[in-house]
Phi, psi and omega in degrees: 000334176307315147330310183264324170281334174298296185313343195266317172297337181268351166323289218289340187291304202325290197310325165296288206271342154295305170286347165299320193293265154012271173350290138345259167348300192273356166317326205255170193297153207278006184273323160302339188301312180299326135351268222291352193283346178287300183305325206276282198318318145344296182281333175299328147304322171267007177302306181321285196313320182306317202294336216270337177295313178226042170280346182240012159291082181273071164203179216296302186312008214250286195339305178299307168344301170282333174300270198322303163315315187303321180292337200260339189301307150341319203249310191316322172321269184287025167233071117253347168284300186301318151289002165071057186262293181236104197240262180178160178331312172229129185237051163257195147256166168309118171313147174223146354275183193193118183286183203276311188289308182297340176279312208294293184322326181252349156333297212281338144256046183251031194192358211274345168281316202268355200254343184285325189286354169289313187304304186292328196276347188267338173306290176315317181300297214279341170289324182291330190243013167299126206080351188264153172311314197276103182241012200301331208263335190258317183271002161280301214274340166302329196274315188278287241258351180263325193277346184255041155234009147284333176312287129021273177289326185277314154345283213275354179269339182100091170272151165295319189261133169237358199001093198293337208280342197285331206274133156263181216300317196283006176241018168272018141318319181291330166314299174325350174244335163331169182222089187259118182200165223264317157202173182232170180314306178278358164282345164280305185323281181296006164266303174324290192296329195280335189302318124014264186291334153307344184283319182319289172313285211290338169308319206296318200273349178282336179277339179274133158351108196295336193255006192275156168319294155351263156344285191302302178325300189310324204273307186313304196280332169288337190261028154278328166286347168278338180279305158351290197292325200279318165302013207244305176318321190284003189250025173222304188269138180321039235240129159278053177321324165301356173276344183278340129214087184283321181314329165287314191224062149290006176270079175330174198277150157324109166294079156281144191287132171331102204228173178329309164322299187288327170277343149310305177320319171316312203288321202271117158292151185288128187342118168315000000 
């Protein structure tokens, strides 16, 4: 059994400690970004050269490997959003008044550059590794890029938690296309579905060889869906998720002066 908790323990450390980073990272003044958009661009780069290094390594390192990458390709992602690198066309808040549809549409272009750049890094991933065995590096970031637009999409449909406190100041405009209300109608689905299919992998990986490739690839990606699924929880239930990384972020958000956005923001209440 001992086989089978190391990937799950290294799922949860990636997952932990890349988002904790990140957190951090965009916490900090904005004079940082670029630093850090340098180094993360570092690692994106030798992440690409990893994938491209072990699509044809069917063994537990090639697994991790590929894990690992797919996840840092990922974070490179969102900490150009979060640092307002690669975002979208509007960066105002939502008009009021404002029906559900005309909200979505412009929700989408305050995201509509970074959702295209997903869209390419994820096209690139499955062309790098098509035809290849080792495909680990492609279907974490398929597990990331489906559960955060459910994610998303339950935002905007309406949760108790939006969690506002996650945002730094120039991107807490976007509350404003949120929805706070106690749960919508997709969210039992797409909890329901991913929970599933996470049932799925890991029965699969339990039949398999504890030391086979397979086996690990299957276990690494279900307990990233599993995590997956458990933020979805945290945007319904009272659960102190910010407690998961308080060592990171105990440095309060950058104080900035006050400009047209934010006092817009003021003004505006959050969307029904």
């Amino acid at each position: 059994m001992l086989r089978f908790a190391l990937p799950v323990a290294y799922a949860l450390f990636l997952w932990w400690f890349s988002t904790g980073l990140i957190l951090y990272l965009d916490r900090l003044a904005r004079r940082t970004y670029r630093t850090s958009i340098l180094w993360a661009s570092g690692l994106l780069v030798l992440s690409i050269v990893g994938v491209i290094g072990v699509r044809s390594q069917t063994t537990l390192l090639g697994a991790y490997l590929g894990f690992t990458c797919g996840v840092l390709i990922w974070g490179w992602l969102e900490m150009t959003y979060f640092m307002d690198v690669i975002t979208g066309p509007r960066k105002q808040p939502c008009p009021t008044p404002c029906g559900q549809l005309e909200r979505f549409w412009l929700a989408i272009q305050t995201s509509l550059y970074h959702e295209l750049a997903i869209m390419v890094a994820g096209i690139g991933l499955i062309v790098l590794t098509l035809d290849y065995h080792n495909q680990v590096a492609t279907w974490t970031f398929i597990i990331l890029w489906w559960m955060r637009w459910s994610a998303k999409l339950n935002l905007f449909l309406g949760v108790p938690n939006l969690n506002e406190e996650w945002l730094p100041p120039h991107l807490r405009f976007l509350t404003t296309y949120l929805a706070k209300r106690p749960i919508n109608l997709f969210f039992p689905v797409v909890v329901t579905v991913a929970t599933v299919v996470m049932s799925l992998l890991v029965e699969q990986a339990l039949e398999l060889p504890a030391d086979s490739f397979t086996a690990i690839a299957l276990l690494l990606t279900a307990t990233l869906l599993a995590l997956a699924i458990l933020e979805h929880w945290f945007l319904i239930l009272p659960l102190p998720d910010a407690a998961l990384w308080d060592w990171l972020l105990e440095q309060p958000p950058p104080v900035i002066e006050p400009d047209k956005t934010a006092k817009a923001v003021k003004q505006l209440p959050t969307p029904p």
